[in-house]
C-alpha positions in Angstrom: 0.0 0.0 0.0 1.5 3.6 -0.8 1.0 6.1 1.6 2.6 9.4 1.3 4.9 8.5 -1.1 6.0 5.6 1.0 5.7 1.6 0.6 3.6 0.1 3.2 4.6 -3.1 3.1 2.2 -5.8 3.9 -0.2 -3.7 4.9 -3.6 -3.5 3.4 -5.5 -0.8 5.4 -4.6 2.5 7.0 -6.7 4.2 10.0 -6.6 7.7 10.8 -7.0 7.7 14.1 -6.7 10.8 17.0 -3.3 9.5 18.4 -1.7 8.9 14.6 -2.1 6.0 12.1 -3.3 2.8 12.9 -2.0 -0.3 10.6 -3.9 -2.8 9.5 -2.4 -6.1 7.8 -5.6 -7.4 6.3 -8.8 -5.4 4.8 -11.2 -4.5 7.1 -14.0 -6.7 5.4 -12.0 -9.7 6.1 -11.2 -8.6 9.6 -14.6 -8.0 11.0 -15.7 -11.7 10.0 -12.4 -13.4 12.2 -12.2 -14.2 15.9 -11.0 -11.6 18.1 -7.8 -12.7 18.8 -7.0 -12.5 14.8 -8.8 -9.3 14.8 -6.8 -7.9 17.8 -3.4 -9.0 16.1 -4.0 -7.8 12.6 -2.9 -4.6 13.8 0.2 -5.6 14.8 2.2 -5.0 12.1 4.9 -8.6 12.0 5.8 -8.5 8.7 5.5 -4.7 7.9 7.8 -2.1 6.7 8.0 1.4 5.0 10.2 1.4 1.9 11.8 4.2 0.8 14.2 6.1 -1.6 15.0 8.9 0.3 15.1 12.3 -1.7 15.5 14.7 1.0 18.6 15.0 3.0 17.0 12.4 6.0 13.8 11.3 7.0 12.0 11.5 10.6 9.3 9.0 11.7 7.6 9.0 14.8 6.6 5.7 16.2 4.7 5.0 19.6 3.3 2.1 21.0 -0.8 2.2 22.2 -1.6 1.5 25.4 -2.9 -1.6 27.1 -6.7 -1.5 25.3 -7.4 -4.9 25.1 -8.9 -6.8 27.7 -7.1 -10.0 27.1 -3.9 -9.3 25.2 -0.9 -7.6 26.4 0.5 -4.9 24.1 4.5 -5.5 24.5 7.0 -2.8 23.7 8.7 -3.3 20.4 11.7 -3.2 18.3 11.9 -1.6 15.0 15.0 -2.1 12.8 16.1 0.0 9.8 17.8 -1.5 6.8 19.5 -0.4 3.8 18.5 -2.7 1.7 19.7 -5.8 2.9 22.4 -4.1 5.0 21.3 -3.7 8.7 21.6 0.0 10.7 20.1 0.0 13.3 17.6 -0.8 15.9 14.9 1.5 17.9 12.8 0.5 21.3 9.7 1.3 21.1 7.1 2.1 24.0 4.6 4.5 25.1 6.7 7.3 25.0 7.5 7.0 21.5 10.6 7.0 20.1 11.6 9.6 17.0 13.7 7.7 14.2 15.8 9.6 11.9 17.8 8.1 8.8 19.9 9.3 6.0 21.9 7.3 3.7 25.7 6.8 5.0 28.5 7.8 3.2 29.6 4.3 1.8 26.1 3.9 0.1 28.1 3.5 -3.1 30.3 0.8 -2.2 27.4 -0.9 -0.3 25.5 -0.7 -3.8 28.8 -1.8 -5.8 28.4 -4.9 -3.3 24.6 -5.4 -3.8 25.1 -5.4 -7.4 28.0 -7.7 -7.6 26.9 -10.3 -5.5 23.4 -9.9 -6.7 21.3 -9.3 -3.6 17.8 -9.1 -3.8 17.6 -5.4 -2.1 18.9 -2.0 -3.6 21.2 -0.7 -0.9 19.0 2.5 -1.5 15.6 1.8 -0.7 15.0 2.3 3.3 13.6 -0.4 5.0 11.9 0.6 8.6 11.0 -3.0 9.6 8.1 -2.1 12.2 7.7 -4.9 15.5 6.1 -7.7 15.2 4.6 -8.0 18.9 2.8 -4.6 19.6 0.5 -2.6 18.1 1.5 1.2 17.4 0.8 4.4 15.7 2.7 6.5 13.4 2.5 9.8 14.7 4.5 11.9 12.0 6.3 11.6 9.0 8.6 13.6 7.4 11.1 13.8 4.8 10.5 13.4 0.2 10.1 10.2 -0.8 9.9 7.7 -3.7 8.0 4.5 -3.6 10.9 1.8 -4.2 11.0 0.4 -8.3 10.6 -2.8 -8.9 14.5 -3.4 -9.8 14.4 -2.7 -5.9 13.0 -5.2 -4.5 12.9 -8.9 -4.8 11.2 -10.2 -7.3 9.5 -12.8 -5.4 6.9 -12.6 -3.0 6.4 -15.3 0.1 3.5 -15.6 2.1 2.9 -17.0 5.5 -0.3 -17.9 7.0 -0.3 -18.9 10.8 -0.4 -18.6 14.6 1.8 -16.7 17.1 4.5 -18.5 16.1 4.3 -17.6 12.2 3.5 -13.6 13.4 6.3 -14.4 15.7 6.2 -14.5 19.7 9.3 -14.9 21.8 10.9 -13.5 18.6 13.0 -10.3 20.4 13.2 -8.7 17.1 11.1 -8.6 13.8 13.9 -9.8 11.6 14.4 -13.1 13.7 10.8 -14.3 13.2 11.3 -17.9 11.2 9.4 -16.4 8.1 11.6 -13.6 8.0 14.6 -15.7 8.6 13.2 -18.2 6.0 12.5 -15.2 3.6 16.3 -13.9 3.6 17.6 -17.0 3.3 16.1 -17.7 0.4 16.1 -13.7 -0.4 12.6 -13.1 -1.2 9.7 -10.5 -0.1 7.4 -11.6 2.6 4.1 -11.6 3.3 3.2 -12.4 6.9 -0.2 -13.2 8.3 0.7 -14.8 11.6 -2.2 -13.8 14.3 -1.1 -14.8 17.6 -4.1 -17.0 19.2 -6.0 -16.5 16.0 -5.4 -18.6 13.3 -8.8 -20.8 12.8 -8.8 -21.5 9.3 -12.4 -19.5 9.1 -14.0 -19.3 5.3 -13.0 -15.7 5.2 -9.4 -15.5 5.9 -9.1 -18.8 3.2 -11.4 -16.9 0.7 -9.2 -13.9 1.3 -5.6 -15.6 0.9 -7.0 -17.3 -2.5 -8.1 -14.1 -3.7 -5.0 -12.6 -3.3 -2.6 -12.7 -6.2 0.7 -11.1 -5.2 2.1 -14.1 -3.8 4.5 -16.8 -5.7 4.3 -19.2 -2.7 3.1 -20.2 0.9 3.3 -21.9 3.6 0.4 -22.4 5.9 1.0 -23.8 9.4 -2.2 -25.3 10.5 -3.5 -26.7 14.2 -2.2 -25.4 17.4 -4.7 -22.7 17.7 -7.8 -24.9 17.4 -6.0 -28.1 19.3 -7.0 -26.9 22.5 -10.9 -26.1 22.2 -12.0 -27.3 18.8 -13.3 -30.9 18.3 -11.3 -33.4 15.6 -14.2 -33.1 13.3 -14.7 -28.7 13.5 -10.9 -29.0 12.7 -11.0 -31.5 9.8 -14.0 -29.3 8.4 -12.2 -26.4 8.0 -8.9 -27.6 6.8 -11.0 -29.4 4.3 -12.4 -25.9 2.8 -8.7 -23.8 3.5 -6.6 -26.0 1.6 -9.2 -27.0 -1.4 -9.8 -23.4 -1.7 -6.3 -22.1 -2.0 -5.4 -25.0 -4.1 -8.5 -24.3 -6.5 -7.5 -20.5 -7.1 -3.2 -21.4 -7.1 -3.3 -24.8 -8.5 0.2 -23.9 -10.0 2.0 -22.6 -7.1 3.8 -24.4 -4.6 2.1 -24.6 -1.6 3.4 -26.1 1.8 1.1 -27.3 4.6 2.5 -27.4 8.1 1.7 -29.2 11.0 1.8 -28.5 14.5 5.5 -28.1 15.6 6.4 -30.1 18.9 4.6 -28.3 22.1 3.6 -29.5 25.5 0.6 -32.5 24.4 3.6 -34.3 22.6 5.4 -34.4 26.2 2.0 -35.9 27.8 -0.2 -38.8 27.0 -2.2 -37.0 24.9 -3.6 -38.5 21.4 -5.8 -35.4 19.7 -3.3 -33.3 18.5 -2.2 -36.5 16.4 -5.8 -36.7 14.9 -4.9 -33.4 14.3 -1.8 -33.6 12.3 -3.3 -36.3 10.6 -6.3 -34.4 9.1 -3.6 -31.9 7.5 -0.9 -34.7 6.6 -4.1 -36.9 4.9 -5.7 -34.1 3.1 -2.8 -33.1 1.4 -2.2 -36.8 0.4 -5.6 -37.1 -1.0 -5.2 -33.5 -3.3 -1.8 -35.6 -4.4 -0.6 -32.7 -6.5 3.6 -32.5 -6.7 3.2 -28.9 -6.0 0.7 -29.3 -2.9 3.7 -30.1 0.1 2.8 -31.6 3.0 5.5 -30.7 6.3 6.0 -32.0 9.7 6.5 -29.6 12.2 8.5 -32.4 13.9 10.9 -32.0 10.2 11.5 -28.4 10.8 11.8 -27.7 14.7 14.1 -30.8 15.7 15.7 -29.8 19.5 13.4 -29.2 22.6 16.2 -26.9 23.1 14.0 -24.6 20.2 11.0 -24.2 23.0 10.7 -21.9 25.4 9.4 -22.4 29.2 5.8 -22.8 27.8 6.4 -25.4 25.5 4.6 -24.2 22.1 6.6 -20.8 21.1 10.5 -20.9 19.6 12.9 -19.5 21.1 15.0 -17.6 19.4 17.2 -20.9 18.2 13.8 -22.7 17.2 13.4 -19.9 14.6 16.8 -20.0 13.5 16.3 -23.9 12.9 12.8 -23.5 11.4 13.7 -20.9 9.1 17.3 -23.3 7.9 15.0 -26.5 7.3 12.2 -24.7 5.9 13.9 -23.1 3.2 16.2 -25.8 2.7 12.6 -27.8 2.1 11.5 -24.6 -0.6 14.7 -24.5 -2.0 14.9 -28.4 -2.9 11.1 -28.2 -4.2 10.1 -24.5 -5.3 13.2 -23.3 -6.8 14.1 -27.1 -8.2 10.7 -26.9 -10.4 
């Protein structure tokens, strides 16, 4: 979305609001129709940047966190990093108070674009990357600077899209670039598109109707079952799996697409037997649609070490999205970019 001369990346809906500009990372006729925690965390902008040339001598952007709204969700402080290109600068805390970012291009921006060039990197050293956090919703309080949306020379040319939980939007992640989809996205160095919601990803018609629809995506991955283990029955589960994935497949029957189970989390360390059921309505219904393009995943394949958990036993740790990311794209690179 352009706004002000400025790439909003992944986001699809910006609110005016009386305390600045409220981000939104799906449409507002999609939102209204999801459960409350998806509804809550689609303003959390994981995934989200402003990209920028810069055509002024620096640019200032006020960022602040809200305060604590919701009833049952805590709104963390963040972190927001700034990239030039694919070239880190530096990172911000953000909280209540706000927190003023200014950014001009440093004086080796030629030799860091003589380098992008060279060894081919799918960024332009030039375009400005504020990479927003992941965890906490804020507001943009002011902008200022001249700008130019990035070209498409910029950018990568391909475009990734995650579909998920907390884990996919990213909790325990400290920073927005060590989320695994991110990780998993520079690896393999393409754009992403990331619709993790925290406590909200269940599969409804709309957010399936919505992804379909959408065609500014190459691939996905979809990880499917740990926020409907706990309080939906084998059958609610296996109904809408049913419609997410034939959906999606229906409307991208030619793009990869790559179905994930639940990774390992506390009912694998227990007796327990229904989040099996559940990894088996995923694992069989990608076996019946028996497309080579239509990949089914184990999240036992990609997060290997208890040592990737933290104390609750469902989120990654920091080293759990590190190993995530390397298996996941090693799984995309061996299939996608093989075809």
């Amino acid at each position: 979305m352009v706004f002000k001369n400025i790439d909003f990346h992944n986001v699809e809906e910006i609110f005016e609001k009386e305390d600045g500009l409220q981000l939104s990372r799906i449409p507002e006729n999609v939102r209204v129709f999801l459960n409350e925690n998806a509804k809550i965390r689609s303003f959390m902008p994981a995934g989200c940047e402003l990209r920028f040339n810069l055509k002024s001598e620096k640019a200032k952007i006020y960022l602040k966190k809200i305060k604590n709204v919701y009833k049952n969700v805590y709104i963390e402080n963040g972190i927001c990093e700034v990239y030039f290109g694919d070239f880190f600068y530096f990172w911000y805390f953000i909280d209540e108070n706000g927190r003023e970012i200014e950014v001009k291009y440093p004086e080796n921006i030629d030799k860091l674009k003589k380098i992008a060039e060279e060894k081919k990197l799918p960024f332009d050293p030039e375009v400005i990357r504020v990479i927003l956090p992941h965890r906490c919703e804020i507001r943009i309080i002011n902008i200022e600077g001249e700008f130019e949306i990035p070209k498409p020379n910029q950018i990568p040319k391909l475009k990734y899209l995650s579909y998920g939980s907390s884990i996919t939007q990213g909790a325990s992640s400290i920073r927005p670039t060590g989320t695994y989809p991110m990780k998993t996205a520079q690896i393999l160095g393409v754009d992403l598109i990331n619709l993790g919601f925290g406590g909200g990803a269940y599969l409804e018609k709309e957010i399936a109707d919505y992804i379909a629809e959408r065609n500014d995506w190459d691939f996905a991955t979809f990880e499917l079952g740990i926020n409907m283990v706990l309080w939906s029955d084998v059958e609610e589960f296996e109904k809408r799996v049913n419609y997410f994935v034939e959906t999606i497949v229906r409307k991208h029957s030619d793009k990869y697409l790559y179905f994930i189970d639940m990774f390992p989390f506390f009912m694998d360390f227990e007796k327990e037997k229904k989040q099996e059921e559940f990894r088996k309505i995923v694992r069989n219904k990608v076996k019946e649609i028996d497309k080579e393009n239509v990949i089914y995943i184990s999240g036992f394949e990609l997060l290997k070490s208890e040592k990737g958990l933290t104390f609750d036993l469902v989120h990654p740790a920091s080293f759990g999205m590190e190993e995530i990311a390397f298996n996941l794209s090693t799984i995309i690179s061996h299939t996608y970019f093989k075809k």
